[in-house]
N, C-alpha and C positions, 0 to 999 in steps of 0.2 A: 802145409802152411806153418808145417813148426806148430808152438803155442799159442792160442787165440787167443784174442783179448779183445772186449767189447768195443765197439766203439766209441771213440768219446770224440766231441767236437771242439775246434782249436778253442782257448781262452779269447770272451772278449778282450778288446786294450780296455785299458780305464783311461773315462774320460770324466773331466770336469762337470760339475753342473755350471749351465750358461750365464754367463754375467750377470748382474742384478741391471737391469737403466739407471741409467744416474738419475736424480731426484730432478723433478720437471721442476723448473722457474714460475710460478703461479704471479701474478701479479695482480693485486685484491683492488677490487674497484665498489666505492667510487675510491679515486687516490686520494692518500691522504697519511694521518700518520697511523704506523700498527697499534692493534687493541689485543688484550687477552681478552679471553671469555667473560672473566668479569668486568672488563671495562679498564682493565687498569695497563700500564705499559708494559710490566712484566718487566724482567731480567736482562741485558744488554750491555754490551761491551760498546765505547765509540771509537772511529777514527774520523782520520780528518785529513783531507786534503787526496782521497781516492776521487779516479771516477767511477761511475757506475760498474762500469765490468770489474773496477778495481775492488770495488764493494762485495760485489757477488762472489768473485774469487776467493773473498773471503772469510764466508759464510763456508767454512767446513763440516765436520762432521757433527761437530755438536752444536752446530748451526741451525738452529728451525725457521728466522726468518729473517729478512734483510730491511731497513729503512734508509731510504737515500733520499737527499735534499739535498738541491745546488745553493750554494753558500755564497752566490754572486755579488751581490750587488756593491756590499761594500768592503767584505774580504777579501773577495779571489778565493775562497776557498768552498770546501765543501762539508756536506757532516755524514758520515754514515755509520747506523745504531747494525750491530751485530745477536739479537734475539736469542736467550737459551731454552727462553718457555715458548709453548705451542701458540703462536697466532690465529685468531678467530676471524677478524675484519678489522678493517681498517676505519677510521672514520674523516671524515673529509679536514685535508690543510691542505692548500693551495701553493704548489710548488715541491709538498713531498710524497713520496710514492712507497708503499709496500709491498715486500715480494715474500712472498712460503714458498719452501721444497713442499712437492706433493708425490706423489710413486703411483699415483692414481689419474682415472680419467678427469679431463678437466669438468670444472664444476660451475653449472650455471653459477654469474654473476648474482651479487644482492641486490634487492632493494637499494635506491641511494636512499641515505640518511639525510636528514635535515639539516642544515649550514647550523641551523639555530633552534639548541634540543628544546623541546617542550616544560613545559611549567614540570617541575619536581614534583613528585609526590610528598605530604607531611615529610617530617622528619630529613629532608634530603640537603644537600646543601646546594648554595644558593651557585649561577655560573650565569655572567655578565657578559650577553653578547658582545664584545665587543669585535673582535676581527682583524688579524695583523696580516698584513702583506707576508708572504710566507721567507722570505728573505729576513725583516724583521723578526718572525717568529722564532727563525732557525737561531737569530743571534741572542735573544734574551734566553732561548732555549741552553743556551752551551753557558750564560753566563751565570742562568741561576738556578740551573738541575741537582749540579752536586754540591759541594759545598755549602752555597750559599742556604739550600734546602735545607741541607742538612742542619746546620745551623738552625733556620727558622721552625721549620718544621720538624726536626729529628729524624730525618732519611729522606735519601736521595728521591729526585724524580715527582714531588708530589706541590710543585708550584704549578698553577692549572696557568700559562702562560697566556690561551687565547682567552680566557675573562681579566687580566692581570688588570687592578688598578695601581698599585703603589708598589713600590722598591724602595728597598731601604740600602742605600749606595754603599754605607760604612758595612753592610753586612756582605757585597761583592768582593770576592777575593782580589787581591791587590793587585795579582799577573791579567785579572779580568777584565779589570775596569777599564779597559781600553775598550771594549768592547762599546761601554757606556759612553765612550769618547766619539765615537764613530756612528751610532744610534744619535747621538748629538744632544744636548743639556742645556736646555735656556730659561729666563728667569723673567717673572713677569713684573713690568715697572709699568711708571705711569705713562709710558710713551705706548704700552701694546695698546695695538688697537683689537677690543673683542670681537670684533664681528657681529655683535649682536644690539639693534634697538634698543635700547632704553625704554624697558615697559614703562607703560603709561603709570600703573599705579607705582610707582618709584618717584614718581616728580615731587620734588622737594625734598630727597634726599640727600645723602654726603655725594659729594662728588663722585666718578668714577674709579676717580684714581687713591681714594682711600684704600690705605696701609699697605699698596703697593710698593716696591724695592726702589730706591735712587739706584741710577746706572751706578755708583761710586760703590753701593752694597753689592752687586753681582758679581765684584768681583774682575777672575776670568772668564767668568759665564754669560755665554751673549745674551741682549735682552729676546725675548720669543719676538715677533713681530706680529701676531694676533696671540690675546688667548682662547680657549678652547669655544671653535664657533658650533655650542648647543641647536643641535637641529636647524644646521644653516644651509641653503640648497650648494652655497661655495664652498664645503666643507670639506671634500677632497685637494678642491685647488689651494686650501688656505695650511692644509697640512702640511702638503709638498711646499708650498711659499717659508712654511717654517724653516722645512730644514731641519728638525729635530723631534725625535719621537718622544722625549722624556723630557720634563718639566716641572719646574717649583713652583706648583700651583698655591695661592694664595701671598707665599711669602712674608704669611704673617704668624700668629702666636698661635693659629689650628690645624699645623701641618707637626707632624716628629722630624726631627734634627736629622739635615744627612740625608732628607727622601725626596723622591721625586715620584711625579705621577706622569702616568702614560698619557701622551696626547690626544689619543682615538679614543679614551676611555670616555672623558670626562666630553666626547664632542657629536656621540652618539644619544639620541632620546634614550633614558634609561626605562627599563624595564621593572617594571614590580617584583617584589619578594615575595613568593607563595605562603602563606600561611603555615605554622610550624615549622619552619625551614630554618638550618642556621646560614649563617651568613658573616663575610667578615666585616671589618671594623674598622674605625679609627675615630679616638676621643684624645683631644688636649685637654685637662681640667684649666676654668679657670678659676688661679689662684683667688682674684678680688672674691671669690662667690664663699669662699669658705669663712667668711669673717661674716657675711649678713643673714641677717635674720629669716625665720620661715615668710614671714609678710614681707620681705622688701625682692627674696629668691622670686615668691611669686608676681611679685608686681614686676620685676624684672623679665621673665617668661624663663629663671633658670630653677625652675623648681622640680624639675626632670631632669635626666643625661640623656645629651647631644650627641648621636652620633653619625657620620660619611658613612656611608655604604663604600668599602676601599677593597676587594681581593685584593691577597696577598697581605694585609696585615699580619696575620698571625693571631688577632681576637675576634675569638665570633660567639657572636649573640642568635638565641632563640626568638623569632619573627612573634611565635604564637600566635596569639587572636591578633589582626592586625587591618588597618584600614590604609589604603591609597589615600591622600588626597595632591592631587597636580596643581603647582602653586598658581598659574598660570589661567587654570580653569576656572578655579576656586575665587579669584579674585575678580574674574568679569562678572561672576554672578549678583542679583542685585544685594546678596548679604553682606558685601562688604566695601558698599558705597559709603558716599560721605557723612549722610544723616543714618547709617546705619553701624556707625562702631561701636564698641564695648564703653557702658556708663564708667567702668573703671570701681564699680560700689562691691560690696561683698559676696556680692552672685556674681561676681567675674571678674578672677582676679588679674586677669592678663590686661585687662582694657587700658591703652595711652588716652586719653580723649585732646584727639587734634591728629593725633600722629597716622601716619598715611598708611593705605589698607594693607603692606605689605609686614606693617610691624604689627599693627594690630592680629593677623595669622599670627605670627612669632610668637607673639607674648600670650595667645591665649591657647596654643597646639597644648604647652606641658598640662594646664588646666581643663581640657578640656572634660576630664568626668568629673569633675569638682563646680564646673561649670553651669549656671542652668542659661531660664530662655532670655538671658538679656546677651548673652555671649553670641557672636551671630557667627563663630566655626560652631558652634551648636546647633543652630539654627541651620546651618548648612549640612553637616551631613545627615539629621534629620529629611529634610526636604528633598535634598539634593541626590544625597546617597542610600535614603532608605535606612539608615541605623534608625534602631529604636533605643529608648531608656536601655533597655537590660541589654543589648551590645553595645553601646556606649561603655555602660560599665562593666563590661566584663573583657573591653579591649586588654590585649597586651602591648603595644605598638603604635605608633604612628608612622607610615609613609609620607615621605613629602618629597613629590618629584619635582625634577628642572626647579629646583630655590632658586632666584636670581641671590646669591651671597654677596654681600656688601661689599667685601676685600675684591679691587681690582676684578669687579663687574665679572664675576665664575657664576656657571648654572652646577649646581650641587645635591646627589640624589643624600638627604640626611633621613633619618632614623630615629624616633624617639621614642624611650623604654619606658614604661611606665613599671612601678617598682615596688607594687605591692605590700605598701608600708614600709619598706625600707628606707633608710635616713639617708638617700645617694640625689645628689643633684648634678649642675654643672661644675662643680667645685670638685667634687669625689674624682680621685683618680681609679683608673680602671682595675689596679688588683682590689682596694678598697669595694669597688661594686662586684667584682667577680667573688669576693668573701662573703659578701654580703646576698647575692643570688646566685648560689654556684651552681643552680641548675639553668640559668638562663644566660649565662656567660662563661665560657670556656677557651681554655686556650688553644691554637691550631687548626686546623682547616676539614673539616664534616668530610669524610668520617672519621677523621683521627682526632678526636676531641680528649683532652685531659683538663682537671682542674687545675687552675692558674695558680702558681705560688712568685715568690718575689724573682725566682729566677728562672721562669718561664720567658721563652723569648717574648713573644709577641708582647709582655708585659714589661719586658729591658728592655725593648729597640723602641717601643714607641714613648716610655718615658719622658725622656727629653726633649721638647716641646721646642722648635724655633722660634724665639724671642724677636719682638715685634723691631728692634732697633737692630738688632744684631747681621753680622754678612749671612749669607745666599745659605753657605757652606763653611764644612770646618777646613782647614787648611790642608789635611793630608785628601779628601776628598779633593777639594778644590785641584789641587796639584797631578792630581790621576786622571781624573775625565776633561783639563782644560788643554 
């Protein structure tokens, strides 16, 4: 056989290891928009105008997770966010959907989450059920994530759009404001009709139609045709009858220059502020209040700062110790019948003696721990609400829900800070009180709170105060959304 040689067996071929699967399409239920793990939206690229498969195609490699929303109703278009950070869940918005690559078996569905989150813990910040059609959502979404954010809050993505009460229009990017065009802009005159009864304890007040806008002041801004009907069972049909999601509520010297407020906001029963919570804001000073005396501040009921409950401001105040009262409730009860008002004597300084039980609330809320038992909000939330003396005085806060407000017949959730010896009234402007209590007034939106300096937004956009004679709007606004 010649020379032998061991055996050896042929060489394998060489072969690949087998494909990886392509990353499985997860789509996170309930639908809605994506969350990261902390709750926040994470990292994202947008386009616009894919469809869904268009979407997903392109979600590549450094892709983790897709969000699509049809952009119907009054675009033609569409939005879809592009995720670089890992998606957790999604949390429910009506109309949009989220999708994760996963390389894994698929995985039981969640819990669905509640439409409407639960009371905050302390310290948390405050989030105003309100609830936008997800079409609306999608459009204030694109008009006021980036820039405009950024602007107000210093980084993108951190305007919480489904509690939004207010917008400040001159801070919308110029190429945007169409957007706000399309969302629709009206103004309220003495022709809207509110939707809402005339409560009873209002009889003998200013008319309805005090310090509402003449048609000649709106402008190019159509008048609204209701304003905001507070807890009306028509309240859907009187929305859609508007026609316009965005509104110059008041129209007078207590709204900032250039805003407007969301229709659904102000037309939902509002919800309480959790105690210790912040929460945003919005205060006009009034100038007359800085020229009078500590006795005439209080005989006036401005011997305290006034403040709307507004997301989206840009100023937020610490709740603290804090009492509800529903103005609404508050005044059927028998403390603030006719033979039962404020003598108006030096145990209560708020009391009008004549004036009708909704002013008498008014004027004696700021006084009320200066107050004793001839004061009958004294007398009420003693009896009524169970405070004693030592929570009385150791309030930080007052709530006061559904106000019927004077101006053009609005129900208004306000705010009063009680100010711990500080020299701040209705008069004080808000960096002046944010100097003044810098631990209970801060600039930005919880959890991104900073001390307020003069050029802090929240403290430049709401500055300038709409003057009660003055048009709707400034003219480069007017010009962009009419």
């Amino acid at each position: 056989c010649g020379a032998c040689h061991p055996f050896q067996s042929p060489p394998l071929p060489q072969t690949s290891p087998p494909p990886s699967p392509p990353p499985r399409i997860v789509a996170l239920r309930p639908e809605g928009a994506c969350r990261t793990a902390d709750g926040g939206v994470g990292t994202y690229d947008e386009r616009w105008g894919l469809t869904l498969a268009g979407c997903e195609a392109a979600c590549d490699a450094g892709c983790q997770a897709f969000e699509f929303a049809p952009y119907l109703a009054r675009t033609g278009t569409s939005k879809c966010e592009l995720h670089s950070e890992r998606i957790k869940y999604a949390v429910p918005l009506p109309g949009a959907a989220c999708y994760t690559k996963s390389a894994g078996p698929p995985s039981p569905a969640p819990p669905p989450l509640p439409l409407t989150p639960p009371s905050l813990p302390a310290g948390g910040g405050y989030r105003a059920p309100v609830g936008l059609a997800s079409d609306d959502a999608a459009q204030l979404d694109a008009m006021l994530q980036g820039e405009y954010s950024r602007r107000l809050y210093g980084a993108s993505h951190r305007v919480d759009v489904e509690a939004l009460h207010l917008v400040y229009l001159d801070l919308v990017p110029g190429h945007l404001r169409s957007i706000a065009r399309s969302l629709g802009v009206c103004g309220l005159t003495s022709g809207s009709d509110s939707g809402i009864a005339t409560p009873q304890y209002w009889a003998g007040g200013r008319a309805p139609s005090y310090r509402c806008k003449s048609d000649g002041q709106l402008g190019c801004v159509r008048p609204c045709r209701f304003s905001p009907p507070y807890g009306s069972p028509q309240r859907a049909s009187r929305l859609a009858a508007n026609d316009a999601l965005l509104y110059a509520s008041m129209s007078g010297g207590m709204d900032p220059d250039d805003s407007a407020w969301l229709m659904p906001a102000l037309s939902t029963p509002f919800t309480p502020v959790p105690p210790q919570t912040w929460v945003e804001v919005s205060h006009c000073p009034r100038w007359d209040a800085r020229s009078k005396s500590t006795a005439a501040l209080r005989t006036a009921g401005w011997s305290k700062m006034w403040f709307y409950v507004a997301p989206g401001s840009g100023l937020s105040v610490d709740t603290g110790r804090t009492v509800v009262i529903d103005e609404a409730a508050a005044l059927a009860t028998r403390h603030f019948g006719a033979d039962q008002q404020c003598a108006g004597s030096e145990h209560c300084w708020g009391g009008r003696v004549g004036g009708n039980p909704k002013s008498v609330l008014s004027d004696t809320l700021p006084s009320l721990k200066e107050d004793g038992d001839a004061s009958p909000l004294v007398r009420y939330v003693r009896h009524e609400l169970g405070l004693s003396d030592a929570d009385i005085a150791g309030l930080d806060s007052i709530q006061r829900l559904g106000h019927f407000e004077t101006s053009c017949t609005q129900r208004r959730f306000e705010l009063i800070l009680f100010t711990d010896g500080a020299a701040i009234h209705e008069g004080t402007t808000n960096l002046e009180a944010a100097e003044a209590l810098p631990s209970r007034i801060k600039c930005g939106r919880h959890p991104h709170l900073v001390a307020c300096t003069p050029q802090s937004p929240g403290i430049r956009y709401m500055s300038p105060c709409r003057g009660y004679g003055s048009a709707l709007y400034s003219g480069d606004v007017q010009r962009s959304i009419c």
